[in-house]
N, C-alpha and C positions, 0 to 999 in steps of 0.2 A: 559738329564742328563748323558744318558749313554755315550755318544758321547763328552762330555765336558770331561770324567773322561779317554777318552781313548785318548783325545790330551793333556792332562797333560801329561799324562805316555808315549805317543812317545815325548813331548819334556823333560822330565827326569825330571821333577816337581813332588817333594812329595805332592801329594792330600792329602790335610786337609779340614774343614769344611772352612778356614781362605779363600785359595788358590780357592775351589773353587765356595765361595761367591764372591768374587773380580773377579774372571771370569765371574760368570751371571752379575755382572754389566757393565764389559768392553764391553761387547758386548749388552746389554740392552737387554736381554733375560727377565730378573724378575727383579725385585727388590722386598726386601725379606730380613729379619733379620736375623744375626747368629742364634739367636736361634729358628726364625720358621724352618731355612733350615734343622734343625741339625733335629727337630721334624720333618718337611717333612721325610727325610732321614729313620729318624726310621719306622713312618706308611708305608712307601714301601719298608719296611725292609732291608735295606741295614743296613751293620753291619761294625764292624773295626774288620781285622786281622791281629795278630803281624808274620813279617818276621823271619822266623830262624834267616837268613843267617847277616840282617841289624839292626835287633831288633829295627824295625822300622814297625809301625801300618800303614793299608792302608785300605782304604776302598773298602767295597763286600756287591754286590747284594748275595740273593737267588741265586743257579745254576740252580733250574728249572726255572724263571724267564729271566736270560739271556739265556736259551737254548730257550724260546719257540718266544722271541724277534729274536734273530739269524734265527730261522725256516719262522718267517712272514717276514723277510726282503728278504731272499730267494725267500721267493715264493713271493713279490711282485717286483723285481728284473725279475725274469724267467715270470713274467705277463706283465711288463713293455717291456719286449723281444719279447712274443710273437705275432703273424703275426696277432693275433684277441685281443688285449687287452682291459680287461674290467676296466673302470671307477673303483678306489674306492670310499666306499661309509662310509662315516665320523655319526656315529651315537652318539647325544648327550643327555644325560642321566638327564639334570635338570628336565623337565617335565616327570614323568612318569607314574602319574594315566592319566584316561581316561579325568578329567576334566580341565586337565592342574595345579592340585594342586602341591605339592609338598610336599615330604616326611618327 
């Protein structure tokens, strides 16, 4: 998402929810309704801020959120470099009692 919302804004597209629902389609990332994305969007709290300058709304993560993404891309970048790198390891969260129930 985050990466969709930063090639809108290098090609000078105002990011709405309209812009960039028709972008996860163009590329067949999700398919996904206005209004689950608009509700995705809120549960991982991204938010709309209005521009002084355009008096034009845009949308915004948390800044601790994109700080500590920025931090892990980093360090998996300088892993990916170095002369011993280690495998990442992808941990998924549906099972997670011991009996394979679920929450």
């Amino acid at each position: 998402m985050f990466l969709l919302n930063i090639d809108l804004y290098l090609l000078g597209e105002h990011v709405t929810i309209r812009s960039l629902h028709l972008r996860l389609q163009n590329i067949d990332m999700i398919e996904i309704s206005l209004s689950s994305l608009a509700k995705s969007l809120k549960k991982l709290r991204f938010h709309w801020r209005k521009c002084t300058i355009s008096n034009r709304s845009y949308l915004m993560e948390q800044p601790n959120v994109a700080q500590k993404r920025l931090h892990f891309l980093r360090e998996f970048k300088a892993n990916e470099s170095s002369p011993f790198p280690r495998k990442p390891v992808v941990l998924d969260e549906t099972w997670i009692f011991s009996k394979g129930a679920q929450g």
